[in-house]
matplotlib code that plots the C-alpha trace (Angstrom):
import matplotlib.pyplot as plt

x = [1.6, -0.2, 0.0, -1.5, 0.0, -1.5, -0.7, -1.6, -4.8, -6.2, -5.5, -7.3, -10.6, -10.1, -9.7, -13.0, -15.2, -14.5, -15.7, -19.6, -19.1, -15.4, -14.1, -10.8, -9.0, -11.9, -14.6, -17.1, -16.5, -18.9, -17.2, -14.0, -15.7, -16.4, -13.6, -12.4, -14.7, -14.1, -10.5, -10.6, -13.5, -11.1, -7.9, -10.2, -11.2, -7.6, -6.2, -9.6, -8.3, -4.4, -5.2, -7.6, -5.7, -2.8, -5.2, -6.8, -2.8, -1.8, -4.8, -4.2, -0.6, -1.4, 1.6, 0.0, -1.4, -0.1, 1.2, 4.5, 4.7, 3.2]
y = [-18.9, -18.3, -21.5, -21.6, -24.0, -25.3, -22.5, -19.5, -21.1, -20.9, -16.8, -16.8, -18.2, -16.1, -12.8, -13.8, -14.9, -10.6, -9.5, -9.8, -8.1, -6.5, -5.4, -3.7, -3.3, -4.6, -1.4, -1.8, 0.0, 2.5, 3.3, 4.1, 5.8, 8.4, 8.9, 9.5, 12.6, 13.5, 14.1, 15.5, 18.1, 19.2, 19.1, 21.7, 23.6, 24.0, 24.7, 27.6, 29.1, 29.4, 30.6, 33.5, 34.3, 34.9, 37.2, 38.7, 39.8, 40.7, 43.4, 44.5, 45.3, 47.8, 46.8, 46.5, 42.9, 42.4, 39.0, 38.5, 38.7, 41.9]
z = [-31.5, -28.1, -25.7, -22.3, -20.3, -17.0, -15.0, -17.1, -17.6, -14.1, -14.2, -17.5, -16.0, -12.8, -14.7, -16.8, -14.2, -12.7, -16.3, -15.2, -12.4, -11.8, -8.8, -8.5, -4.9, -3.9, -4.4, -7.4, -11.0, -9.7, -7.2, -8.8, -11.5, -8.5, -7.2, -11.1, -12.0, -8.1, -8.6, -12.4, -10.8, -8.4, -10.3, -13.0, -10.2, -8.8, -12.3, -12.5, -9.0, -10.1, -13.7, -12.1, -8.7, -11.2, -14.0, -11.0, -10.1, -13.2, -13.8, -10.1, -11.1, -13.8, -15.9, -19.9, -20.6, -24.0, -25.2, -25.7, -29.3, -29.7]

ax = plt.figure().add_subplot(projection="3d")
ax.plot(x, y, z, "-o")
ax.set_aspect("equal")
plt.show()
């Protein structure tokens, strides 16, 4: 059984009231949400540069590509 005593009950109407309009760290949902894809696009194009720079190395070398199971 859930009881809200005097205290909890002031942070339960304080996190509420942010649900119309929430704000975390002070910056907008939005705004975060920017900063999000920002970082995921650049994490995929880092992840893009090392998996190529290292293909690009590996035909360069002229050693046989075959997978290491065959």
């Amino acid at each position: 059984m859930i009881s809200l005593h005097s205290s909890n009950l002031y942070f339960f109407l304080a996190a509420t009231a942010d649900a119309a309009n929430p704000v975390i760290f002070g910056k907008d949902l939005n705004t975060w949400m920017i900063y999000a894809v920002s970082v995921l696009g650049l994490m995929s194009l880092g992840f893009v540069w090392t998996w190529g720079t290292g293909f690009l190395r590996d035909i360069k070398s002229g050693a046989s590509n075959d997978q290491p199971w065959q």
